[in-house]
C-alpha positions as CSV (number, residue, x, y, z in Angstrom):
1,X,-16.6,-26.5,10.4
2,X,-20.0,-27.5,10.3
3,X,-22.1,-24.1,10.8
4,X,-19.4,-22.1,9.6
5,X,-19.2,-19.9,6.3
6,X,-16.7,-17.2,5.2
7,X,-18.2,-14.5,3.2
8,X,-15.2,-13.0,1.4
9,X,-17.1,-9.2,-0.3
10,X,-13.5,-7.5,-0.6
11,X,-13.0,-6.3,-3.7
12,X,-9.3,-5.7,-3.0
13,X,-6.9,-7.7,-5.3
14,X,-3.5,-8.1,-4.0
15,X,-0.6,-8.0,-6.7
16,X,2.9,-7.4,-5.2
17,X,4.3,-6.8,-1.5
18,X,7.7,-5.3,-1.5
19,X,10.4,-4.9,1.4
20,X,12.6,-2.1,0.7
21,X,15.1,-0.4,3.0
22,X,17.0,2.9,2.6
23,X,20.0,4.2,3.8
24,X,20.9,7.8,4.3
25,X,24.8,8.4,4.5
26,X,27.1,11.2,5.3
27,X,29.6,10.8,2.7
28,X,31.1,7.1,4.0
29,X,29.0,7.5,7.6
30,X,25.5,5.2,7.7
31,X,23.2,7.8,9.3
32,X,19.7,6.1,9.5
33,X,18.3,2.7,7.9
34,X,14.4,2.4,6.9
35,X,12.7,-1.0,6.2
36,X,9.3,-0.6,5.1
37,X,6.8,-2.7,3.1
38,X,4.6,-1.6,-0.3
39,X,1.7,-3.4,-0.7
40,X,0.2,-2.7,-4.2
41,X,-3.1,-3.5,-4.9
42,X,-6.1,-3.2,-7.4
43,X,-9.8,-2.7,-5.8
44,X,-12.2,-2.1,-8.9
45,X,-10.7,-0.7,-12.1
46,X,-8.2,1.4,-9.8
47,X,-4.9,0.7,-8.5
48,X,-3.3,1.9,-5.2
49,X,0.0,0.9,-2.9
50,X,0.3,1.6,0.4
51,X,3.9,2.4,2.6
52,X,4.2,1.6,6.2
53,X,7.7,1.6,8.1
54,X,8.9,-1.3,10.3
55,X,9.7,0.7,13.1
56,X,6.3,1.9,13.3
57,X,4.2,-0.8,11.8
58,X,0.8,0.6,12.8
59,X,1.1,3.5,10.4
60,X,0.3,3.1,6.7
61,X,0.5,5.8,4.0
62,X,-2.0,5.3,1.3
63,X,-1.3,6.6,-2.1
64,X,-3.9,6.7,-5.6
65,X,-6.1,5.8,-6.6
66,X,-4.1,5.7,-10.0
67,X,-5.3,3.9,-13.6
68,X,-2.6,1.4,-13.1
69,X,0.5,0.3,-11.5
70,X,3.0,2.6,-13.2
71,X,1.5,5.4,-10.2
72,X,1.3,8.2,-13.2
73,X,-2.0,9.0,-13.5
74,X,-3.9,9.8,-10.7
75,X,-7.3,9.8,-11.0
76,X,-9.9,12.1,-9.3
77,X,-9.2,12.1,-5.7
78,X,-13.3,12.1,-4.7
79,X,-12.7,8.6,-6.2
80,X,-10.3,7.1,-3.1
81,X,-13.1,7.8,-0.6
82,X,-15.4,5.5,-2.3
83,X,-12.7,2.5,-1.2
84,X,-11.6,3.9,1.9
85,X,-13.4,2.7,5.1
86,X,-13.3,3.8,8.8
């Protein structure tokens, strides 16, 4: 790859991506089924997860930034815009 370079400047660290599912029920009847995926992840000294739902992949709820993984402590939200890009 003679020419090429990769310039990784994402301070996004990865920790743990999760597949979960729920299941609502009406006493013994299955009513819906959810998959989704949460990605948690550290960017700086801050720590954040993220939610999206298989059957609409393309949407992802954000969620912190927090001081660390237990999602308790939020810090100040004019914090998240300085990580969030359009």
């Amino acid at each position: 790859m003679s020419g090429y370079r990769i310039l990784d400047d994402d301070d996004i660290d990865p920790i743990k991506v999760e597949h979960k599912r729920k299941q609502y029920l009406d006493e013994n009847t299955l009513i819906q089924i959810y998959n989704y995926i949460i990605y948690n992840f550290n960017c700086g000294d801050c720590h954040f997860w993220a939610r999206s739902y298989l059957h609409d992949i393309g949407t992802v709820s954000l969620f912190g930034p927090f001081e660390g993984r237990t999602r308790g402590t939020a810090l100040p939200t004019r914090r998240m815009t300085q990580f969030c890009r359009t």
